[in-house]
N, CA, C and O of each residue as an XYZ file, in Angstrom:
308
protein
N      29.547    178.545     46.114
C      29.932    178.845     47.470
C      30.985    177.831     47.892
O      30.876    176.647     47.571
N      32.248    178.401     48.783
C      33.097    177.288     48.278
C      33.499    177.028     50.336
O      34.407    177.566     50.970
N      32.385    175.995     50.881
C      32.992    175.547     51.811
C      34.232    175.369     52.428
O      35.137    175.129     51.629
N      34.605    175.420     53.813
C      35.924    174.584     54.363
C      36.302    172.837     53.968
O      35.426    171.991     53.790
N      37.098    172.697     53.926
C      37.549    171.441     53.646
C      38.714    171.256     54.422
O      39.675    172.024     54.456
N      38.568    170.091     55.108
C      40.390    169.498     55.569
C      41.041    168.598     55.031
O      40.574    167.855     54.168
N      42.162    168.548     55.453
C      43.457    167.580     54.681
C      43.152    166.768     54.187
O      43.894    166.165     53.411
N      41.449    166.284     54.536
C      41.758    164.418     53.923
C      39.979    164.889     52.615
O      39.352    164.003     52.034
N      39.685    166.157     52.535
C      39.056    166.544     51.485
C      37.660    166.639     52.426
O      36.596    166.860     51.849
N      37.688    166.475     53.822
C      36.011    166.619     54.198
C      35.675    167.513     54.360
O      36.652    168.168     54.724
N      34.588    168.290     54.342
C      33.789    169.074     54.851
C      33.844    169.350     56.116
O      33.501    168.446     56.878
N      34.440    171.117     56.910
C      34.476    170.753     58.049
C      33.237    171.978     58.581
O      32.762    173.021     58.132
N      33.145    171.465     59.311
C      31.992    172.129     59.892
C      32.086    173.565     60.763
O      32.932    173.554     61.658
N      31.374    174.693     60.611
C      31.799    175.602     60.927
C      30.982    176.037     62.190
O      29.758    176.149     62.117
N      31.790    176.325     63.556
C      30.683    176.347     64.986
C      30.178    177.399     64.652
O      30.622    178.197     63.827
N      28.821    177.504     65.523
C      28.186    178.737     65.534
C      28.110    179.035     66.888
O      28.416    178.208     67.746
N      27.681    180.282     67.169
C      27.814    181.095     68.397
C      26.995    180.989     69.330
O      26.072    181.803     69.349
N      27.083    179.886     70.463
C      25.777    179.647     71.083
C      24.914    180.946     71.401
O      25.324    182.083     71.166
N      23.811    180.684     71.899
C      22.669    182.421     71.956
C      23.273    182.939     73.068
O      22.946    184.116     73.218
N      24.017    182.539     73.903
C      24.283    183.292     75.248
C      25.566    184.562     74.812
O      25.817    185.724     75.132
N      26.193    183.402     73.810
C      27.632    184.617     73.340
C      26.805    185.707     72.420
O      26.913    186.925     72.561
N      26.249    185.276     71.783
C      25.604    186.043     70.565
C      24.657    187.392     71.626
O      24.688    188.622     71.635
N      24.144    186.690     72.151
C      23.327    188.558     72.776
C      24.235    188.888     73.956
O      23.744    189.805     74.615
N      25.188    188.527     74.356
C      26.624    188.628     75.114
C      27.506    189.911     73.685
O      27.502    191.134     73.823
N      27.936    189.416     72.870
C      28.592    190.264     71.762
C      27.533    191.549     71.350
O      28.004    192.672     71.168
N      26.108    191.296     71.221
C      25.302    192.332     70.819
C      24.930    193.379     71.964
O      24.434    194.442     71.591
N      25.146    193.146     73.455
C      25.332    194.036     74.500
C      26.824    194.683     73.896
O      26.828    195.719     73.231
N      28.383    193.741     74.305
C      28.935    194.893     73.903
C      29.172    195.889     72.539
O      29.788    196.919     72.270
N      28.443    195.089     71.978
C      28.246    196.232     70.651
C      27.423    197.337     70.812
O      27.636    198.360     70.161
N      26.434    197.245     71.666
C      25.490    198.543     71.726
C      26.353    199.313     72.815
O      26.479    200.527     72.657
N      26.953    198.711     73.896
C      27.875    199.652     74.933
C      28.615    200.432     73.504
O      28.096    201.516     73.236
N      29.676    200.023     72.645
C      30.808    200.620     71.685
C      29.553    201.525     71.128
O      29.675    202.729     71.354
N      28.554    201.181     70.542
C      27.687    202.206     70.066
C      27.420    203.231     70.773
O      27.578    204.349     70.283
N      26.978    203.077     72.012
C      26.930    204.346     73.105
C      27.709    205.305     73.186
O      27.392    206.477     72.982
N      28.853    204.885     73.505
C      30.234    205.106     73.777
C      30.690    205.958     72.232
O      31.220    207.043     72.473
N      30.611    205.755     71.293
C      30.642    206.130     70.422
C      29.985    207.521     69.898
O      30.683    208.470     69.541
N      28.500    207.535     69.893
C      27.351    208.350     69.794
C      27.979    209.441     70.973
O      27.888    210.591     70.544
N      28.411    209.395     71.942
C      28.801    210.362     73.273
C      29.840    210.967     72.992
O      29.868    212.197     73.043
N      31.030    210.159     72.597
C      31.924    210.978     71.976
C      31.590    212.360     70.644
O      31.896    213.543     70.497
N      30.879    211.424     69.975
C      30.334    212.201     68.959
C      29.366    213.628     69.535
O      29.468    214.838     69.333
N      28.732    213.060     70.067
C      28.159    214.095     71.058
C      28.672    215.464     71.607
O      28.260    216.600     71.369
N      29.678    215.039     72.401
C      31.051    215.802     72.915
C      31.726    216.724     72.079
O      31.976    217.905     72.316
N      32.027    215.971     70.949
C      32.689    216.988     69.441
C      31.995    217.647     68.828
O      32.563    218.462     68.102
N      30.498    217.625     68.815
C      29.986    218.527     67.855
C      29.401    219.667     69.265
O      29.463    220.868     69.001
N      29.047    219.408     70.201
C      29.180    220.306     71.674
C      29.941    221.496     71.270
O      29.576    222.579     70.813
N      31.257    220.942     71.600
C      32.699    221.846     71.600
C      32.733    222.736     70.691
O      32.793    223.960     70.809
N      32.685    221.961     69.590
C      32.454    222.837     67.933
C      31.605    223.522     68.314
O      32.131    224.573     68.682
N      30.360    223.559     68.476
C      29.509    224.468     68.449
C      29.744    225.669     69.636
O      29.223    226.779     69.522
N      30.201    225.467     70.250
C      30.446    226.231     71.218
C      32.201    227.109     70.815
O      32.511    228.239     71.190
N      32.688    226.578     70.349
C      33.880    227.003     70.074
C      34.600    226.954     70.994
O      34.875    228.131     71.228
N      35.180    226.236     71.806
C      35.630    225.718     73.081
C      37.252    225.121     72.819
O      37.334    224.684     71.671
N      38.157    225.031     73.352
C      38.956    224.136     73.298
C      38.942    223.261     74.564
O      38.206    223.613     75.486
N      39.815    221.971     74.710
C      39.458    220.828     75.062
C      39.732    221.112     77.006
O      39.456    220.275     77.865
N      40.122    222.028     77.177
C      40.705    222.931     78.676
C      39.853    223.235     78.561
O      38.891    222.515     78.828
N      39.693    224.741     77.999
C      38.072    225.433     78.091
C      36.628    224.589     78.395
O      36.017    224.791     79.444
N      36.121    223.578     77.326
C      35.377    222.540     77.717
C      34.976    222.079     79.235
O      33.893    222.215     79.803
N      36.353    221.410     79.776
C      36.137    220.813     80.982
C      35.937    222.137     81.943
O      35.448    221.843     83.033
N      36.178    223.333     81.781
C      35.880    224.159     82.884
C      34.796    224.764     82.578
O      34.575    225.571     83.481
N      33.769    224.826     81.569
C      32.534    224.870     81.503
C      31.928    223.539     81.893
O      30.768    223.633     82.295
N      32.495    222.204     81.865
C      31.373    221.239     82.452
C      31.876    221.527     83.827
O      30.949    222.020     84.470
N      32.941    221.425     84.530
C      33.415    221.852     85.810
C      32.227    222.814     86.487
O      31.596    222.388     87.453
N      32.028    223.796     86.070
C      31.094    224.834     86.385
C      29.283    224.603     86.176
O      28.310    224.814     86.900
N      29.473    224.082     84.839
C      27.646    223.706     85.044
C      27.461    222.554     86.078
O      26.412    222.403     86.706
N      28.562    221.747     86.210
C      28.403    220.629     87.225
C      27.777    221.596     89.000
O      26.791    221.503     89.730
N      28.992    222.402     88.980
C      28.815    223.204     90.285
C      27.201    223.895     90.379
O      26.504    223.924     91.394
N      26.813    224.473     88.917
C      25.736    224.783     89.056
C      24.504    223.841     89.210
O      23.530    224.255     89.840
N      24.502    222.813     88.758
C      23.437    221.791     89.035
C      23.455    221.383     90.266
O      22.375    221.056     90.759
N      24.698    221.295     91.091
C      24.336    220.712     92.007
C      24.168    221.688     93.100
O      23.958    221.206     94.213
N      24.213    222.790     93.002
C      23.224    224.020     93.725
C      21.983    224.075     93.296
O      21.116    224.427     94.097
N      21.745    223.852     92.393
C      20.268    223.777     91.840
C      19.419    222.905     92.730
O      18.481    223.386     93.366
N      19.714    221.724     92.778
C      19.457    219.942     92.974
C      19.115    220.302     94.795
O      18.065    220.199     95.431
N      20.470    220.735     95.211
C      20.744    221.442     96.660
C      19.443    222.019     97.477
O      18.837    221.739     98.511
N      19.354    223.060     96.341
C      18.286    224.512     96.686
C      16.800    223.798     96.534
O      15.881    223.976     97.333
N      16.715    222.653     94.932
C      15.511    222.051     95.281
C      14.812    220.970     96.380
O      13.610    220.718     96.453
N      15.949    220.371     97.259
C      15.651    219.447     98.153
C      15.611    219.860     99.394
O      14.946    219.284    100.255
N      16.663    221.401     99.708
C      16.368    221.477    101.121
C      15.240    222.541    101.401
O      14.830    222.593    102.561
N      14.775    223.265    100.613
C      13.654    224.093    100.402
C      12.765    223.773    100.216
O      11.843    224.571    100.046
């Protein structure tokens, strides 16, 4: 295993990531994971539906409209 060394042949020491950065970096890694998985989400949606990327948004456009008549009809009734 072949350590760092500097100019004058020492051993230099390599920092490590205090715990605050370290579960700081492992939050935004699970956000990019999310974020990721949703997209993915989104594309196999479309595909399955056979949609193009216009088409798409005016079916969520519309189920949006429909939920929130739904949501509507369940709270004031």
């Amino acid at each position: 295993m072949n350590f760092p060394i500097d100019d004058k042949g020492r051993y230099v020491r390599i920092p490590t990531p205090l715990k605050r950065e370290a579960k700081q970096n492992r939050t935004i890694t699970n956000s990019i994971n999310l974020i990721d998985q949703h997209k993915h989400f989104i594309a196999w949606y479309q595909k399955k539906l056979g949609l193009s990327d216009y088409g798409l948004l005016w079916f969520i456009f519309f189920k949006g409209i429909i939920l929130a008549l739904l949501l509507e009809r369940l709270i004031s009734h």
